[in-house]
C-alpha positions in Angstrom: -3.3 33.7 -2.9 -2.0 30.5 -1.2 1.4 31.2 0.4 4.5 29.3 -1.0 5.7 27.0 1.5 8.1 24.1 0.8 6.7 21.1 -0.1 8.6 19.0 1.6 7.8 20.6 4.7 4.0 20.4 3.7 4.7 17.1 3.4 5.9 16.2 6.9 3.5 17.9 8.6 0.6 16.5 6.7 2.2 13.0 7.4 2.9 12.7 10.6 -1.1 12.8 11.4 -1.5 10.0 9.0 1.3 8.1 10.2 -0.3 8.0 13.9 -3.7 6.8 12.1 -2.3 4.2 10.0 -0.4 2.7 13.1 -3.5 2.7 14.8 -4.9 -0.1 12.4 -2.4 -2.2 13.5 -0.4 -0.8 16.8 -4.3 -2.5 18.9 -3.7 -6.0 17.4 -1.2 -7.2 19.8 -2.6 -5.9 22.6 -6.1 -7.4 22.6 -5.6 -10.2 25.1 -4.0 -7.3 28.0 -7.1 -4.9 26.7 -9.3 -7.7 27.4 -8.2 -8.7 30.6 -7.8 -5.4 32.6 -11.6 -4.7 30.8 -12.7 -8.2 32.3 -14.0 -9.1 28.6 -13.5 -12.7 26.6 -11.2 -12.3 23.7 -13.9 -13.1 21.2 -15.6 -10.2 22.6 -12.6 -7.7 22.3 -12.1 -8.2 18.9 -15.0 -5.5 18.2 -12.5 -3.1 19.1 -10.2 -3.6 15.8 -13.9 -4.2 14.2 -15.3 -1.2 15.2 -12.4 1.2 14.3 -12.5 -0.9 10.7 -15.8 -0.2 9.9 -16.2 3.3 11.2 -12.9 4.1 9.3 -13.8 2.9 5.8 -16.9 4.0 5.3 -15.7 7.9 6.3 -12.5 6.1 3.6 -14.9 6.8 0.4 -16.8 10.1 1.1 -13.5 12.6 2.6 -13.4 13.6 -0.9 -17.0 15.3 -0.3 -16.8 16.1 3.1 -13.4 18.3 2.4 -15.3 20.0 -0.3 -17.9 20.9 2.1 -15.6 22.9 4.6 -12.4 23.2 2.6 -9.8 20.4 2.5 -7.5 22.2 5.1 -10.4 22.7 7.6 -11.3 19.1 7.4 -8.1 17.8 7.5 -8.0 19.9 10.8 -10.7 18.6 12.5 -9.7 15.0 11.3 -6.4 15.6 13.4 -8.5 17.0 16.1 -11.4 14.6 16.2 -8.9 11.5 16.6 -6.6 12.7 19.3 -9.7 13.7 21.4 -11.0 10.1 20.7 -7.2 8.6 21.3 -7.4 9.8 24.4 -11.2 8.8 25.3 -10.0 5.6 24.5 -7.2 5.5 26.8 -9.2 6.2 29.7 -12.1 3.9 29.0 -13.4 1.8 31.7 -15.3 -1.0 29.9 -15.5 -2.4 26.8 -18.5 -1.2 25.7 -17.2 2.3 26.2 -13.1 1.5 24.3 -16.0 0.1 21.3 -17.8 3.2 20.6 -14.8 5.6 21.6 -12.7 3.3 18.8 -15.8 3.7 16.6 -15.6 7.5 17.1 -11.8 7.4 16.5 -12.2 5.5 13.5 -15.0 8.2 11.9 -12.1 10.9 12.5 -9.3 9.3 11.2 -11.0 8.0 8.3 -10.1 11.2 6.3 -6.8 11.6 7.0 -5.0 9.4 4.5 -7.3 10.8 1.6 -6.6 14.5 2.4 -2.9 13.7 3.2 -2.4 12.2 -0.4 -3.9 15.3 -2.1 -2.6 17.8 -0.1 0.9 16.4 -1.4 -0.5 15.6 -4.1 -1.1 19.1 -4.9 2.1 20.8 -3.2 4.6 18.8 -5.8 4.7 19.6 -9.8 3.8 16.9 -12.3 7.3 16.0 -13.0 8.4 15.6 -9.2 4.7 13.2 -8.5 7.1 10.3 -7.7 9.1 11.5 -4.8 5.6 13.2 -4.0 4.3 9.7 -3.4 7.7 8.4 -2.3 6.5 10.5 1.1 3.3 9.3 1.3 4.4 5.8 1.0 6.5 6.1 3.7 3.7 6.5 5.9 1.7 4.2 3.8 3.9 1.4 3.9 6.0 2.0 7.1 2.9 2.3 9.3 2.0 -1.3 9.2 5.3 -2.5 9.6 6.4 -0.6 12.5 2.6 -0.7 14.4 3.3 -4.0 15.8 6.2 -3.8 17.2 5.7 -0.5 19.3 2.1 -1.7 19.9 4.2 -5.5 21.3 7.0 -3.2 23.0 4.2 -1.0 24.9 2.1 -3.7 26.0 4.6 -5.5 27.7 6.5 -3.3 29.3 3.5 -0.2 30.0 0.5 -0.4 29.7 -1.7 -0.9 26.5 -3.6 2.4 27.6 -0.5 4.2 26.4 -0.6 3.2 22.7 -3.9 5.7 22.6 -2.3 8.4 25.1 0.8 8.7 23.1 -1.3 10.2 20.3 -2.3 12.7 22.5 0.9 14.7 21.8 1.2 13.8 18.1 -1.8 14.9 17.6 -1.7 18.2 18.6 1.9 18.9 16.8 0.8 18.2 14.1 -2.6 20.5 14.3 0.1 23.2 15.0 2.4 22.2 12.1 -0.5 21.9 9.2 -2.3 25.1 10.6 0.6 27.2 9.8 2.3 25.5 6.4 -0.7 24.4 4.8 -3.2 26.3 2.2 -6.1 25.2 0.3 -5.8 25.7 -3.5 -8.9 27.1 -5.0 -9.6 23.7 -6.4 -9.7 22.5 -2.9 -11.7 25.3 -0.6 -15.1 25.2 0.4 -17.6 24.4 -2.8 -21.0 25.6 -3.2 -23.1 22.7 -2.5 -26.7 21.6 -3.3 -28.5 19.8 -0.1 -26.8 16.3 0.7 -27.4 12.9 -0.4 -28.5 11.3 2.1 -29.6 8.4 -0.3 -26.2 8.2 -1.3 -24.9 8.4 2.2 -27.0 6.0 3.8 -26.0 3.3 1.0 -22.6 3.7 1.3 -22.3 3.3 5.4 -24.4 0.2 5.3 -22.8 -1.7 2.3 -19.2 -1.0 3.3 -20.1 -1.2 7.1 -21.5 -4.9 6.5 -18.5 -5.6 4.4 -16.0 -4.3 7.2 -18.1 -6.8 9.3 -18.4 -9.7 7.5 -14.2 -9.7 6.6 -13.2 -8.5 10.0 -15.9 -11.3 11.4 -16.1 -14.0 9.1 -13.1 -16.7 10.1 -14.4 -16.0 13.8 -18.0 -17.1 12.9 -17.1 -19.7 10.4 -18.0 -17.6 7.2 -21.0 -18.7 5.7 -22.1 -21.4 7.9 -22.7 -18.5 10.3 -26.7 -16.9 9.9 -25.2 -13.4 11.1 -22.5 -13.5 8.1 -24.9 -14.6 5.9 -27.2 -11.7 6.9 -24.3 -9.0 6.8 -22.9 -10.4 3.6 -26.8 -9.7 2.0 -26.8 -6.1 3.5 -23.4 -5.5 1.9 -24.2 -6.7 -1.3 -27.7 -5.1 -1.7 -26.0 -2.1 -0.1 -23.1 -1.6 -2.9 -24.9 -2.8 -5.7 -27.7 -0.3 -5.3 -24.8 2.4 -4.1 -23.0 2.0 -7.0 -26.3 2.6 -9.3 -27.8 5.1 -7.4 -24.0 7.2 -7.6 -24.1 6.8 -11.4 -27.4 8.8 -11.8 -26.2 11.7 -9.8 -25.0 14.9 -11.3 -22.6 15.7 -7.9 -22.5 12.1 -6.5 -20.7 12.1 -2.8 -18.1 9.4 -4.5 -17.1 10.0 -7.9 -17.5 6.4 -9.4 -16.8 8.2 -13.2 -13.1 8.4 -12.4 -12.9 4.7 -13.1 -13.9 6.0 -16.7 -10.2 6.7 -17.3 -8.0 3.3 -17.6 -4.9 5.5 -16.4 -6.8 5.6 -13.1 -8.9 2.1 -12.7 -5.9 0.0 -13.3 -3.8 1.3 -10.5 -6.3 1.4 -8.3 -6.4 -2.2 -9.0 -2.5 -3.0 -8.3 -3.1 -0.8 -4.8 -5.9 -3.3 -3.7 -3.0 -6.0 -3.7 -0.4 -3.6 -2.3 -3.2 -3.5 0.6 -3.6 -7.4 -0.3 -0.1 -8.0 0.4 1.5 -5.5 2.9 -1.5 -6.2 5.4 -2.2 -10.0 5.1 2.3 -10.4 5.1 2.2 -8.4 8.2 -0.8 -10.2 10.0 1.2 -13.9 9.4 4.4 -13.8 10.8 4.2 -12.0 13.9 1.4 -15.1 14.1 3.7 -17.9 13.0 6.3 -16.6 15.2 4.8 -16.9 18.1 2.1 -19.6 17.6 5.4 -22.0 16.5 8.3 -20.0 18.2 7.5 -18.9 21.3 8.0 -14.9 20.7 6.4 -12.9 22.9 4.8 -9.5 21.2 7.7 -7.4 21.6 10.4 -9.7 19.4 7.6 -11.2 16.9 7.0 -7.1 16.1 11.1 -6.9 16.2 11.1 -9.5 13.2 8.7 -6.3 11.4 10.6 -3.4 12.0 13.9 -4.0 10.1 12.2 -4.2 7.1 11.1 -0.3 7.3 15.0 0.2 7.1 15.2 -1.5 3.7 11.6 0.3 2.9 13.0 3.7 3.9 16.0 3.4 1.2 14.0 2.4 -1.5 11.1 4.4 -1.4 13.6 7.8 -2.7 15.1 5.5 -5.1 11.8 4.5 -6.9 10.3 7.7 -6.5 13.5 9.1 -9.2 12.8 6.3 -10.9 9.1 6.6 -11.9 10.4 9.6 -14.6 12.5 7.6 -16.3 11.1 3.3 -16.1 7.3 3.1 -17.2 5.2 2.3 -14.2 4.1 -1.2 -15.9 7.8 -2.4 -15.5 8.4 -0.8 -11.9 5.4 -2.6 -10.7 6.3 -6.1 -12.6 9.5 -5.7 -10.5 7.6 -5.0 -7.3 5.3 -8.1 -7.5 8.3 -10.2 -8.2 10.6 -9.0 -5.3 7.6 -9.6 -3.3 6.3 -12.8 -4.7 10.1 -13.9 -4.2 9.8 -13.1 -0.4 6.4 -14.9 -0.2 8.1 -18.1 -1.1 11.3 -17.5 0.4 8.8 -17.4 4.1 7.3 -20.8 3.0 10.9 -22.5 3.2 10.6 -21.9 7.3 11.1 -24.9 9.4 10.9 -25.4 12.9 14.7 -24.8 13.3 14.5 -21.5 11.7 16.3 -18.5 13.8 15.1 -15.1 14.5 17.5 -13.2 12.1 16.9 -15.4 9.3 12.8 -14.4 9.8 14.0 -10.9 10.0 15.9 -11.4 6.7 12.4 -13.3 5.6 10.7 -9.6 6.3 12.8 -7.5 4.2 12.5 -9.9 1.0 8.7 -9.6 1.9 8.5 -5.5 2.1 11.3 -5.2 -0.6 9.2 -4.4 -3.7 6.3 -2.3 -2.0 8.5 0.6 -2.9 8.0 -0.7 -6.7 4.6 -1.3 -6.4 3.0 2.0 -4.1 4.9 4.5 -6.2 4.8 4.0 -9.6 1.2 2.9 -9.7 0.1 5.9 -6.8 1.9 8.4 -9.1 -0.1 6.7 -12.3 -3.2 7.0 -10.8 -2.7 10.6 -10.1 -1.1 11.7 -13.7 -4.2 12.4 -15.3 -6.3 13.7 -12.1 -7.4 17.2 -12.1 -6.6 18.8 -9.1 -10.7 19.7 -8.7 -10.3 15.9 -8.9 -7.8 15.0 -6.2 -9.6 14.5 -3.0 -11.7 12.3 -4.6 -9.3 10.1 -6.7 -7.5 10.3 -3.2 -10.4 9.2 -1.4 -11.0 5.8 -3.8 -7.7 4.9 -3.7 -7.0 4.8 0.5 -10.6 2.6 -0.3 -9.1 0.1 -2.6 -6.2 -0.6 -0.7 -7.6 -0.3 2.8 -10.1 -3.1 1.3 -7.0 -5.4 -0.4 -5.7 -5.4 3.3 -9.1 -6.5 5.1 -9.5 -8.6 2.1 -6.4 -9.9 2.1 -6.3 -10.6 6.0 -9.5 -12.4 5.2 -8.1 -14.6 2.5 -5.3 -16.1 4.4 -6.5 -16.5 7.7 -9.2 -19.1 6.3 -6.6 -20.6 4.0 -4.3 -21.1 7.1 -7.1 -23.0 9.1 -8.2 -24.6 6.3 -4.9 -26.1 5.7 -3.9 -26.9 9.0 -6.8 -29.3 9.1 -5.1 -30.5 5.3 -1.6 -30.9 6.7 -2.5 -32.7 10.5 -4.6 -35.2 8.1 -1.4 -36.1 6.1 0.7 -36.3 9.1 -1.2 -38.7 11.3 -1.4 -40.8 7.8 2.6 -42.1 9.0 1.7 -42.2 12.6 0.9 -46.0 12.4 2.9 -49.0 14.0 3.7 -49.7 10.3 6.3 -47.0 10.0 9.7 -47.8 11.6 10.5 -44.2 11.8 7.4 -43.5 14.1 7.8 -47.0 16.1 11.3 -45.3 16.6 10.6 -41.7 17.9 7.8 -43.6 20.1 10.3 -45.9 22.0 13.1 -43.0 22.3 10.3 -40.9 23.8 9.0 -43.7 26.4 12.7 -44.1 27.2 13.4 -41.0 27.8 10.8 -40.3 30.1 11.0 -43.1 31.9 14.7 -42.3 32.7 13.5 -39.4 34.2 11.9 -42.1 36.7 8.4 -42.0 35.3 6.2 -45.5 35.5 6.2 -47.1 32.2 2.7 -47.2 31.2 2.3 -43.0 32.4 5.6 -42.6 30.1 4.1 -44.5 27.5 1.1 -42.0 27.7 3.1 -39.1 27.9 5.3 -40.2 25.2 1.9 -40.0 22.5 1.0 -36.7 23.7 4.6 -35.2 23.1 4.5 -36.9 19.7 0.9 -35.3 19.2 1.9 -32.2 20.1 4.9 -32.3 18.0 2.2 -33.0 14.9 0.3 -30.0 15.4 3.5 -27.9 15.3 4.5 -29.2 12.5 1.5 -29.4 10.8 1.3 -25.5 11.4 4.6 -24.7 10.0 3.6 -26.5 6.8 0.1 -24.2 7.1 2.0 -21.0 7.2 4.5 -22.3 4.5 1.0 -23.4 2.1 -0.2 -19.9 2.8 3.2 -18.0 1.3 3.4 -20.3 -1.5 -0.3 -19.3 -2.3 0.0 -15.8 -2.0 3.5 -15.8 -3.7 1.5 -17.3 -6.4 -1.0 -14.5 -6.4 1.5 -12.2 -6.4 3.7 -13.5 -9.7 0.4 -13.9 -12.1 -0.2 -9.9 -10.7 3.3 -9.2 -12.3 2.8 -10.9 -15.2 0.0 -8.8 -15.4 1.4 -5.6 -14.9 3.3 -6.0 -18.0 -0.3 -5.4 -20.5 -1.5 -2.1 -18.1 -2.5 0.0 -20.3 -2.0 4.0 -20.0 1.4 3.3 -18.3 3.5 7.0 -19.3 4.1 8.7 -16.0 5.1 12.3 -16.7 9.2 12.5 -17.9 9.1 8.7 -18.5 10.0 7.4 -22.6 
């Protein structure tokens, strides 16, 4: 007989190991150049070390639903906890890169099944009728992770050491071993199953399709995408891998991922609106800690200050929407969330270059403002028809569909923001001629004013050009970042258009 323990505290304790994992996926990013000079590597080279984790992390994403069953979902979760403080703290003391690459690979295998299990342990410890504020917790982690990895990750590289942002889970870690120990009990739906041999078939399929995947999105921008031989190798292995995955699962009586859950509509079409939460939290919080200090001059502590407001505005809203979800269908909640964040998308594209550092602050929190709206109502929906023999598998495919909308989504507008900086320096130079007064104008202001400053006329002359030139490429950046946000603000208002024909949209109490 399980013991009756608050759920709330169930809650907290199962979230606070998730909470250090998900701020691991983004805490490393702004520490890569200090990581790669005390480890004498090239930059290029250090980016294996988000790559790595990635890859490690979502293969383990899709099969924690299996695994738990094979131990029990609490003993898993355990040694989830246990396994990535051990490697937190192997990868704090690493000495090269080679060793930080297979310690974050190791980390990222362990961690990979703590957002699953975490989602169906609350999942489980709330009644039907209370699933919203259930998932109103596990948003908070969810959501507030990203937001706030940044900026500790920018505040602890520049005034520690970037070996602290692994040691510091050192302690976390074993709290929260400590705390889910002694609140936390399987269900009978959730301790150890009876199982017949594994599948390896199965298992070998899913490690190399999503592994090549992980690969190609992490690495594709870096080696220009399909021009590159080793993407268009990796890219083959990942489609031949998940095509013959996702047949070979749909022959199995007791498949390792349970692809018939996508039977029920109630489920799929969620799962669908989470890819673009992923799509849109992720890819929002990769650009403008990058347009801030590409354009601004931020260093990585303020451009992850311009985050971490937002998770104020998130923090308020998420126990609003999670009373909400019994009483507005889900269809309409998440139509509001795509707007609000659609809405933010485009407000970002109206930056210029004399935009101030509370008005991009302001920017955030009309960015993060419906992911409340949109993590809740269509988390809870996915859930409302899950059995709970059902939940750390249903749990397991939906940390996979959004953990792929964010690498996705990363993917998506990183080449768009290349790809239209080339667009916008090409229409710029266009009016750099001798025909335009307005350039003939800037040019003589800038040759006079350097050659007040006692500079020769033909060096200021010189000079003059390249201040203009680099005065082109930061503007024609700006206008980049400002094509990308109206793109994805596009995206983002068909999705809540969209929203409005889900079918299977009654959540539990809702009319």
């Amino acid at each position: 007989m399980a013991k009756q323990v608050n759920p709330m505290l169930v809650s907290m304790a199962v979230s606070l190991a998730t909470f250090m994992e998900i701020l691991d996926t983004t805490i490393v990013n702004v520490a890569l150049s200090s990581i790669a000079g005390s480890l004498g590597a090239g930059t290029d080279e250090s980016t294996w070390v988000l790559t790595s984790y990635l890859v490690s992390n979502g293969i383990v994403l899709p099969l924690s639903g299996w695994l738990s069953s094979l131990v029990g979902r609490k003993k898993f979760f355990i040694s989830c906890i246990l396994g990535f403080t051990m490697t937190s703290f192997l990868c704090g003391i690493s000495t090269s890169l080679p060793m930080l690459i297979i310690c974050r690979l190791l980390q990222g295998l362990a961690g990979g099944g703590l957002q699953p299990s975490q989602q169906a342990i609350i999942k489980d410890s709330f009644p039907p009728a209370k699933l919203g504020m259930a998932f109103a917790i596990t948003g908070l982690t969810t959501v507030l992770a990203p937001i706030l990895g940044p900026s500790l990750g920018g505040y602890i590289t520049d005034n520690f050491n970037w070996r602290w942002i692994f040691f510091m889970n050192v302690p976390v870690g074993f709290l929260a071993v400590f705390l889910v120990n002694l609140l936390v009990s399987d269900p009978p739906s959730a301790q150890k199953k009876k199982t017949v041999g594994i599948d390896c078939i199965g298992l070998g399929l899913i490690a190399v399709g999503l592994g090549a995947l992980q690969i190609v999105l992490d690495k594709g921008q870096q080696e220009d995408w399909f021009d590159s031989s080793f993407i268009i190798i990796f890219a083959s292995i990942a489609a031949a891998g998940l095509i013959a995955a996702i047949y070979w699962l749909t022959k199995q009586k007791n498949p390792i991922v349970k692809l018939s859950l996508f039977k029920n509509p109630s489920f799929t079409m969620p799962c669908i609106m989470l890819f673009f939460v992923g799509f849109a939290l992720y890819s929002s919080s990769a650009l403008l800690p990058m347009m801030v200090q590409e354009n601004f001059g931020y260093n990585a502590t303020l451009s992850g200050l311009v985050l971490s407001p937002a998770g104020i505005s998130v923090m308020v809203m998420m126990p609003v929407v999670g009373r909400l979800v019994n009483r507005v269908q889900a269809k309409y909640l998440i139509a509001i969330g795509m707007l609000l964040n659609a809405f933010g998308m485009w407000f970002t594209g109206l930056a210029t270059p004399q935009t101030d550092y509370s008005t991009f602050v302001i920017m955030r929190i009309f960015q993060t403002l419906g992911l409340p709206f949109l993590f809740i109502p269509a988390s809870t929906l996915a859930f409302s028809k899950i059995s709970p023999e059902d939940s750390s598998n249903a749990s397991a495919i939906v940390s996979l569909m959004r953990n792929l909308g964010g690498s996705i989504g990363i993917a998506i507008v990183t080449n768009k923001l290349i790809h239209s900086e080339q667009i916008e320096q090409a229409n710029l130079v266009r009016h750099l001629t001798t025909d335009n007064p307005g350039y003939r104008e800037a040019l003589a202001q800038s040759i006079r004013t350097i050659a007040d400053m006692g500079v020769p006329l033909p060096q200021a002359a010189t000079s003059a050009l390249g201040h203009i030139y680099q005065e082109l490429i930061h503007q024609a950046s700006i206008l980049a970042f400002r094509d990308v946000y109206d793109f994805v603000a596009a995206v983002l208002l068909i999705l809540a258009v969209s929203a409005l024909f889900m079918p299977g949209n009654k959540i539990h109490g809702t009319k």
